[in-house]
C-alpha positions in Angstrom: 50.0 -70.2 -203.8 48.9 -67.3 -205.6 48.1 -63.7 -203.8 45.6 -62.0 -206.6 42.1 -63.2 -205.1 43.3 -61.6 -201.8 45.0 -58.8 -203.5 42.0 -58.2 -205.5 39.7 -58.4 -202.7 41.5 -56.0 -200.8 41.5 -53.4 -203.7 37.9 -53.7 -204.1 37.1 -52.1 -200.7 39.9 -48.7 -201.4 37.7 -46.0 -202.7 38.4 -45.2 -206.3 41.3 -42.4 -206.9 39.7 -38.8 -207.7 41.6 -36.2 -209.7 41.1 -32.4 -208.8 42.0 -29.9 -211.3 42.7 -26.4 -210.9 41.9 -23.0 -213.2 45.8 -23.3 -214.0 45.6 -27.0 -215.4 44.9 -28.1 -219.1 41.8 -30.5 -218.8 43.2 -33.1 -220.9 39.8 -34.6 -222.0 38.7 -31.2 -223.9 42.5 -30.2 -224.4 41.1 -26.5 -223.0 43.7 -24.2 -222.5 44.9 -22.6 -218.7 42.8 -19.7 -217.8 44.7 -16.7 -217.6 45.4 -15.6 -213.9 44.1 -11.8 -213.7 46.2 -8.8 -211.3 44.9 -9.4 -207.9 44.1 -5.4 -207.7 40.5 -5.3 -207.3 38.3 -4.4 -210.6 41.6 -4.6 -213.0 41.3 -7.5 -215.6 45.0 -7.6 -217.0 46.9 -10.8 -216.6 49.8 -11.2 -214.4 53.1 -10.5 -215.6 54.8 -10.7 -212.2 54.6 -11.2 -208.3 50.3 -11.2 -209.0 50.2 -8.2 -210.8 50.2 -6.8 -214.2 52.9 -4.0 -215.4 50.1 -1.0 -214.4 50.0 -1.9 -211.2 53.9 -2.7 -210.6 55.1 -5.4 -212.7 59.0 -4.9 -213.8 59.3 -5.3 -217.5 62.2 -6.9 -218.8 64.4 -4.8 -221.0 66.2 -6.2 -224.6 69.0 -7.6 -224.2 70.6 -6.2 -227.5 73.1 -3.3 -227.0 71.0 0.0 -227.6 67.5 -1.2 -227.7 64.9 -0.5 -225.2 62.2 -2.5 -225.9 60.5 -5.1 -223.4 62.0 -8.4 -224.0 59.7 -11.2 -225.2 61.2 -14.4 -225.3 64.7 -15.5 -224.4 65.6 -11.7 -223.0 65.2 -10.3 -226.9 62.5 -8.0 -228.1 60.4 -9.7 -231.4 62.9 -7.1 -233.7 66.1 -8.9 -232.6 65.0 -11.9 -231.0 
């Protein structure tokens, strides 16, 4: 005996999944990039670079890695020059 016509029947009456999608998500139908997330201090526009706000209002920057250089890292704890 098969179970489909009463498994069928009985996912006919669930509602139909619904997706929600955030400002952080990609919307993979228009592959639309993430909208930046701006500093939460009132009236700046800069994007967040750490703990919600950007490096005016108290972000740390990382430093280079390399012996001698101060430069902000970029990727992988090197500056763009040695990284």
């Amino acid at each position: 005996m098969s179970l489909q016509p009463f498994a069928n029947a009985m996912y006919a009456q669930l509602p139909a999944p619904t997706v929600e999608f955030d400002s952080s998500m990609k919307n993979p139908k228009t592959k639309e990039k993430p909208v930046k997330r701006s500093c939460s201090v009132v009236g700046c526009n800069n994007g967040i670079v750490q703990g919600g706000v950007c490096i005016a209002h108290g972000a740390k920057r990382r430093k280079c890695r390399f012996p001698g250089c101060t430069k902000s890292s970029k990727s992988a704890g090197m500056c763009s020059k040695h990284g």
